[in-house]
C-alpha positions as CSV (number, residue, x, y, z in Angstrom):
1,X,-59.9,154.4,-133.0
2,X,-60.4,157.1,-130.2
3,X,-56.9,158.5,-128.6
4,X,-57.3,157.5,-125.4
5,X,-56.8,154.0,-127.4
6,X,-54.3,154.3,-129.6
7,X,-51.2,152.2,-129.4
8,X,-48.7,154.4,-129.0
9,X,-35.4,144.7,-162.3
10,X,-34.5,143.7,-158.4
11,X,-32.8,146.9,-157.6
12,X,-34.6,149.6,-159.1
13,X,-38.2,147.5,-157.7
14,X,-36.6,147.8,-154.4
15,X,-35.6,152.0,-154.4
16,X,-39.2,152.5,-156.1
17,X,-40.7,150.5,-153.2
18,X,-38.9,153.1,-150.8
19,X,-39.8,155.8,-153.0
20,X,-43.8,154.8,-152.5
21,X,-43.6,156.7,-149.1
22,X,-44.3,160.5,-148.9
23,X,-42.2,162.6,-148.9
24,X,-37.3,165.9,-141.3
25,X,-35.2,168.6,-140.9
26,X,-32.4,169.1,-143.4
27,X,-29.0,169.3,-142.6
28,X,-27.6,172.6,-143.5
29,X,-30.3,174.5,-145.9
30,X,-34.0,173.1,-146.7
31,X,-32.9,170.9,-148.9
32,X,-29.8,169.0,-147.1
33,X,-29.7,165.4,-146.1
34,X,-28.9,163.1,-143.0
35,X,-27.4,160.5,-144.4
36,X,-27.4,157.3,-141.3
37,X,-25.4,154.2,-142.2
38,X,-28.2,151.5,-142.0
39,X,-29.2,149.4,-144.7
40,X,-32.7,149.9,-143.9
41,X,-31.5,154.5,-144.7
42,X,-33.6,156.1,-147.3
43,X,-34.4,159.6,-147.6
44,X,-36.5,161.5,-150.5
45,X,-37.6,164.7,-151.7
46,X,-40.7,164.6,-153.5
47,X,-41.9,167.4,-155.8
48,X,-45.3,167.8,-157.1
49,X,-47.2,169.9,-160.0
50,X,-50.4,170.0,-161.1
51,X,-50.7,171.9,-164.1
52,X,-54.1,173.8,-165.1
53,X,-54.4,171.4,-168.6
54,X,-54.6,168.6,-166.1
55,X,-51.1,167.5,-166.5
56,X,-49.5,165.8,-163.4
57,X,-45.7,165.8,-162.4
58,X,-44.0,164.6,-160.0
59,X,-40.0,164.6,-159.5
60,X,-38.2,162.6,-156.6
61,X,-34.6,162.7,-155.3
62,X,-33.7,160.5,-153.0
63,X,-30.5,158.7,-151.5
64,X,-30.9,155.2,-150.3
65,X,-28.6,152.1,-148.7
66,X,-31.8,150.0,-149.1
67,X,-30.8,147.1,-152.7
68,X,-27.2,146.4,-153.2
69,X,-24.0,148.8,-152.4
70,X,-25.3,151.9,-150.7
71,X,-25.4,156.0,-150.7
72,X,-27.3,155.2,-154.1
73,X,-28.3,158.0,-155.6
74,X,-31.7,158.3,-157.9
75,X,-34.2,160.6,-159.5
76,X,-37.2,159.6,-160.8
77,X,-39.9,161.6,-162.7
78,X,-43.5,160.7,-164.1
79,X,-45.3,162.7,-166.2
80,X,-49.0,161.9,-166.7
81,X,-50.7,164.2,-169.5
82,X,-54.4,163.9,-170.7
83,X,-54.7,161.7,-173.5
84,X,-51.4,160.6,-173.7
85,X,-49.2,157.7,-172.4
86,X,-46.7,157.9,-169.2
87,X,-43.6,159.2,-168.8
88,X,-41.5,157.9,-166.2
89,X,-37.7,158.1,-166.8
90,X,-35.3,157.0,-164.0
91,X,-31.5,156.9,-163.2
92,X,-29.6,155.7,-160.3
93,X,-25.7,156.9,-159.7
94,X,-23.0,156.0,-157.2
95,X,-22.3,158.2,-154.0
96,X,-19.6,160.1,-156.2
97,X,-22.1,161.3,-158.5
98,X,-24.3,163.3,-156.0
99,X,-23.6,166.0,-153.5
100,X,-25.5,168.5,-151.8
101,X,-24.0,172.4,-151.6
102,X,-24.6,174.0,-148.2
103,X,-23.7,177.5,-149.8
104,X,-26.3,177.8,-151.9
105,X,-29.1,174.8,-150.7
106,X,-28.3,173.0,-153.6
107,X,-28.9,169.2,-154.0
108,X,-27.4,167.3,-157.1
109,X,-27.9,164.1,-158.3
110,X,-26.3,163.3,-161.5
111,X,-28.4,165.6,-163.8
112,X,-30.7,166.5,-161.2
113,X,-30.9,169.8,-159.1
114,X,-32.7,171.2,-157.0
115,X,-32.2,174.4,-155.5
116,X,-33.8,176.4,-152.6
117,X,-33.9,180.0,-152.1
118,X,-35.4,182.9,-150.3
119,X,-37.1,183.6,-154.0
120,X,-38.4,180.1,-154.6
121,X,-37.7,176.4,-155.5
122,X,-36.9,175.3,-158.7
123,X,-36.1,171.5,-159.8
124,X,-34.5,170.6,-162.5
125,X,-34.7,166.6,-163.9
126,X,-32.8,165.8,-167.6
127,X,-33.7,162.5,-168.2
128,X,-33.7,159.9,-171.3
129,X,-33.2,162.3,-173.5
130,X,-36.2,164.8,-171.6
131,X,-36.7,167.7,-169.5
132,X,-39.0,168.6,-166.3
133,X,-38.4,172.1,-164.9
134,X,-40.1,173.3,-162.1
135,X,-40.0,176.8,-160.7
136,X,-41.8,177.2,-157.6
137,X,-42.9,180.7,-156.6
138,X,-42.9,180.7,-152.4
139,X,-40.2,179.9,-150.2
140,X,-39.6,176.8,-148.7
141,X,-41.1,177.1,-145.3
142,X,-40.7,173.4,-144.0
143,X,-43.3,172.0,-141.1
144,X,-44.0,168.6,-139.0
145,X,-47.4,168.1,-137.6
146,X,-47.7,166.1,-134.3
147,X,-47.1,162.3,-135.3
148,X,-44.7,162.7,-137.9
149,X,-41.7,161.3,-136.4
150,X,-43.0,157.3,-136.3
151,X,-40.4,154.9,-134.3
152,X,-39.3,151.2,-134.7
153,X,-37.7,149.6,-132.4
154,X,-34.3,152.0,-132.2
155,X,-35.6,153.1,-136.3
156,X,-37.3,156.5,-136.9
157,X,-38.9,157.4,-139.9
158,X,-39.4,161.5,-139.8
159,X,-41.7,163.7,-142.5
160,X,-41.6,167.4,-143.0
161,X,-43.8,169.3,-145.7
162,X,-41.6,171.8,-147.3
163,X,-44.1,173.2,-149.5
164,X,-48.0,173.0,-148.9
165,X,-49.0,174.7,-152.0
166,X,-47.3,177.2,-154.3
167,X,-47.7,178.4,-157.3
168,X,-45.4,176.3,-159.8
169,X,-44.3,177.2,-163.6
170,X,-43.9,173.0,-165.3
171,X,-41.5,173.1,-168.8
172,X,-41.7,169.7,-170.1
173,X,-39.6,167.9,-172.7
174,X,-40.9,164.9,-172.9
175,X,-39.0,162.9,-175.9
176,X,-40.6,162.8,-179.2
177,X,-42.8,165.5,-178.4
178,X,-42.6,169.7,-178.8
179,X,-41.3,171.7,-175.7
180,X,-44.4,172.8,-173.3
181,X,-44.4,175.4,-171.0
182,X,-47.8,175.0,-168.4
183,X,-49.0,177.2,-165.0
184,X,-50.6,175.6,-161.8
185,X,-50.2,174.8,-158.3
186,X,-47.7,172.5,-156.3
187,X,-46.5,170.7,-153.2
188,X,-43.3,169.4,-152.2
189,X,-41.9,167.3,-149.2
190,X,-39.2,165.1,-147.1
191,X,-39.1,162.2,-145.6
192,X,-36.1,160.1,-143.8
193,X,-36.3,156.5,-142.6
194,X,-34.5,153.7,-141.1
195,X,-37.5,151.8,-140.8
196,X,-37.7,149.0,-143.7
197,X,-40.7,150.0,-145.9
198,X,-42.1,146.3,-144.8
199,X,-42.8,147.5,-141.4
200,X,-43.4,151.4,-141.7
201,X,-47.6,151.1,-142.7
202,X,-50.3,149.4,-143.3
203,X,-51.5,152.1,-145.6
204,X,-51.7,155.6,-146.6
205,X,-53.8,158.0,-147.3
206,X,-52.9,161.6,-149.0
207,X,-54.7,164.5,-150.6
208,X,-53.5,167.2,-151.6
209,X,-55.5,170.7,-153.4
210,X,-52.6,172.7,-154.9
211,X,-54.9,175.5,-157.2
212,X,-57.9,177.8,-157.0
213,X,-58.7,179.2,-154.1
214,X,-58.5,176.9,-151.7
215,X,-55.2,174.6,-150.8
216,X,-55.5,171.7,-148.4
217,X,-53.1,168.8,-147.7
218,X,-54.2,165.6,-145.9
219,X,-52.0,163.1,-144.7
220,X,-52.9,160.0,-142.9
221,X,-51.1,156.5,-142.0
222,X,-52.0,153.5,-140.3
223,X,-49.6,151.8,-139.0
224,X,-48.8,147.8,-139.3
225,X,-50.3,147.5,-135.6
226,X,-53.3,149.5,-135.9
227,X,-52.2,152.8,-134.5
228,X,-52.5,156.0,-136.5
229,X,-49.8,159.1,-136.9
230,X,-49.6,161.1,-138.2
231,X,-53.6,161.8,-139.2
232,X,-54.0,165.5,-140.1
233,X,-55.2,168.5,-142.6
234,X,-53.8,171.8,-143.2
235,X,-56.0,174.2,-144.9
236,X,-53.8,176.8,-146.6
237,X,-53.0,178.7,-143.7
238,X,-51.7,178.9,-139.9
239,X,-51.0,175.1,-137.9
240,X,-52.6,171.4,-139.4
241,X,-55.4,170.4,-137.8
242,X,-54.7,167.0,-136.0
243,X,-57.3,164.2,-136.4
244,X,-57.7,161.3,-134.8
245,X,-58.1,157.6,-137.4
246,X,-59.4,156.9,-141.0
247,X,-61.3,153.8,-142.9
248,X,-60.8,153.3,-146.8
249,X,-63.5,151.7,-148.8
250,X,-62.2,150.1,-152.4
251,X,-64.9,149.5,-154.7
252,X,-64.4,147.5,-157.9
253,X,-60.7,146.3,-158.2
254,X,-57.1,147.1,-159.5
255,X,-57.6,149.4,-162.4
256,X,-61.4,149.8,-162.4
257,X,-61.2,150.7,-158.8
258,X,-62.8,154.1,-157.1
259,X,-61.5,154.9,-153.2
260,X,-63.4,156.6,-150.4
261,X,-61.4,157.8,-147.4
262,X,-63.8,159.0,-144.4
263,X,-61.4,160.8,-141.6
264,X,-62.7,161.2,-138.3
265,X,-61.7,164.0,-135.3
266,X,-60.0,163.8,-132.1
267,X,-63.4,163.5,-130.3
268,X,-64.4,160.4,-132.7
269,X,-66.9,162.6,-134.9
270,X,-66.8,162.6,-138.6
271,X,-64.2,165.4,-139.9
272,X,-63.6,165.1,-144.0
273,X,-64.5,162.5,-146.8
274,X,-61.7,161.7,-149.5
275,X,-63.6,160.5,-152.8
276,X,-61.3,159.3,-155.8
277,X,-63.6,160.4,-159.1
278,X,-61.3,159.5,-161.6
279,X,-57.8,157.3,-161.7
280,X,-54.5,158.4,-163.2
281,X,-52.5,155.3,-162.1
282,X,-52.0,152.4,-160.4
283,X,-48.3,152.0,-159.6
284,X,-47.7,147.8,-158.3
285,X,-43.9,147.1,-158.5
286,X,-43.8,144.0,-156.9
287,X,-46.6,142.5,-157.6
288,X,-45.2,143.5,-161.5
289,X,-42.4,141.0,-160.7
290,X,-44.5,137.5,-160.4
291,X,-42.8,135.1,-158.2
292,X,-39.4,137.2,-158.0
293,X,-41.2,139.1,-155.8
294,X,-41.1,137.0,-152.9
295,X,-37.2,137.8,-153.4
296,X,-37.7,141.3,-151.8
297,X,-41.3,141.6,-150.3
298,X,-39.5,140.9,-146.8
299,X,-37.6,144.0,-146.7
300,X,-40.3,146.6,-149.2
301,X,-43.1,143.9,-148.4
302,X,-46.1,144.6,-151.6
303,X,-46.8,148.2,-152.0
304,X,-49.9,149.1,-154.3
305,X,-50.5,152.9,-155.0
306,X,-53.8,154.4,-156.8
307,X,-53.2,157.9,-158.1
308,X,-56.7,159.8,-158.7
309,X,-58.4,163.0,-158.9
310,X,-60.6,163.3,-156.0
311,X,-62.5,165.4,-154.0
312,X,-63.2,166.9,-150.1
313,X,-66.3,166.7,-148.8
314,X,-66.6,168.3,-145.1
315,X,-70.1,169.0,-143.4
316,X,-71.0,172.4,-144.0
317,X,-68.7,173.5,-146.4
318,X,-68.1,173.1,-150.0
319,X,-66.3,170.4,-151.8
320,X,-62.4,170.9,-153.0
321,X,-60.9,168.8,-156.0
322,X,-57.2,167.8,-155.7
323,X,-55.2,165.1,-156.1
324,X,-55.8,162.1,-153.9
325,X,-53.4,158.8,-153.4
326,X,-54.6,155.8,-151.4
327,X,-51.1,153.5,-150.9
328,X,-52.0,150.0,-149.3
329,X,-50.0,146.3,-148.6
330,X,-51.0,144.3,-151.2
331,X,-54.4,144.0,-152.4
């Protein structure tokens, strides 16, 4: 769509729902929160690591009124290593068992931390009798691209990138298995919304190149009533270029699925191509719940989320491999 035309169980199912959205300025330090009253409130710090074995981490600390009681508290990790099965511990906790430190930009959530400083980042998740540390090497420098503030009705959901790439040091402990400390690149962001999941997008569309020598980030939505924002890539350095829409192309389905995202400019001309080559997961909570799900598909409606290594393809210039998600309403 050119610019000129642009339109301007239960509980845990429905936190991971809210969690499904990327990762607004902080209140206090990088890593502060602005915690609003509404029951539609969620806000989430998402921290990513791609290790040079192929290894893939994320952790994700977030705050939520969204499910029963509210100021819920939960971190989440997944750990996806070649060759051998998923990790995904996860604990929620009650408003008295999280906090965040102005002092020394320090967020904690049970036994999660996460603490920014003018050295680095570092994240610490102990969970189910495991471990994920990671140490960030840069700063936190956080940034919004034009269209990253998306409003409904009188509800706002805001996303800031806090990290585009960085080198990142992953120790793992995942149970049963020896200690392993890995090297590689990562990316880490925020996002706060009063806008109820159901309603925020149509779909997604997110790429991110975190090691090597070249770093790129891609971040695209569409919107439930065709509009598009924010639409934009950032190659490694200076502002994010702002592009204009995006198609997706499934082929195959659910699990033996491959993705193709083509991303076109401001002036309606072709600017990158997203190609999944390979899949690392396909994440369905709702649809995991069979007919329950119609209990909560009206607030979270049916998110579906592929995982996959991919690659950038831009005319004239060579092809980058990162990580590429494609998140879509049902299927």
């Amino acid at each position: 769509m050119r610019r000129d035309t642009r339109a301007r169980g239960l509980r845990a199912l429905l936190v991971g729902a809210l969690l499904s959205l990327p990762g607004v300025a902080a209140a206090g330090g990088v890593l502060g929160l602005s915690f609003d009253s509404s029951d539609r409130y969620g806000e989430s710090f998402t921290f990513v690591a791609d290790a040079d074995d192929g290894t893939y981490v994320t952790v994700n600390l977030s705050v939520t009124n969204i499910g029963p009681g509210s100021r819920t508290g939960i971190c989440r990790a997944t750990v996806l290593r070649p060759g051998k099965p998923a990790w995904s511990p996860q604990t929620r906790m009650g408003a008295k068992e999280w906090g965040y430190t102005p002092d020394t930009d320090t967020l904690k959530l049970g036994t999660c931390t996460a603490q920014a400083t003018d050295a680095g980042l570092t994240v610490d998740a102990a969970l189910d009798n495991g471990r994920v540390t990671l140490e960030y090497a840069k700063k936190p420098e956080p940034w919004s691209p034009e269209g990253s503030v998306v409003e409904n009705g009188k509800d706002r959901y805001r996303h800031e990138v806090l990290l585009g790439a960085s080198p990142v040091k992953v120790t793992l402990q995942v149970p049963k298995s020896a200690a392993v400390t890995l090297a590689g690149g990562g990316y880490a962001d925020h996002s706060r919304s009063t806008v109820a999941p159901a309603k925020l997008a149509k779909r997604w569309v997110r790429f991110r190149a975190m090691k090597g020598p070249q770093h790129m980030v891609v971040l695209a939505r569409e919107g439930q009533e065709g509009d598009y924002a924010p639409v934009y890539v950032w190659e490694g350095k200076g502002a994010a270029r702002l592009l204009e829409s995006f198609t997706v192309t499934q082929t195959g389905t659910k699990e033996k699925s491959t993705w193709r995202a083509e991303l076109t400019d401001r002036d309606g001309k072709p600017a990158l191509t997203l190609r999944g080559t390979s899949l690392l997961q396909r994440s369905a909570p709702v649809e995991s719940l069979g007919m329950l799900g119609g209990l909560v598909r009206p607030v979270v409606g049916s998110p579906v989320t592929y995982l996959l290594r991919g690659v950038m393809e831009r005319p004239g210039k060579a092809p980058v491999e990162g990580l590429m998600e494609v998140s879509v309403e049902g299927e």
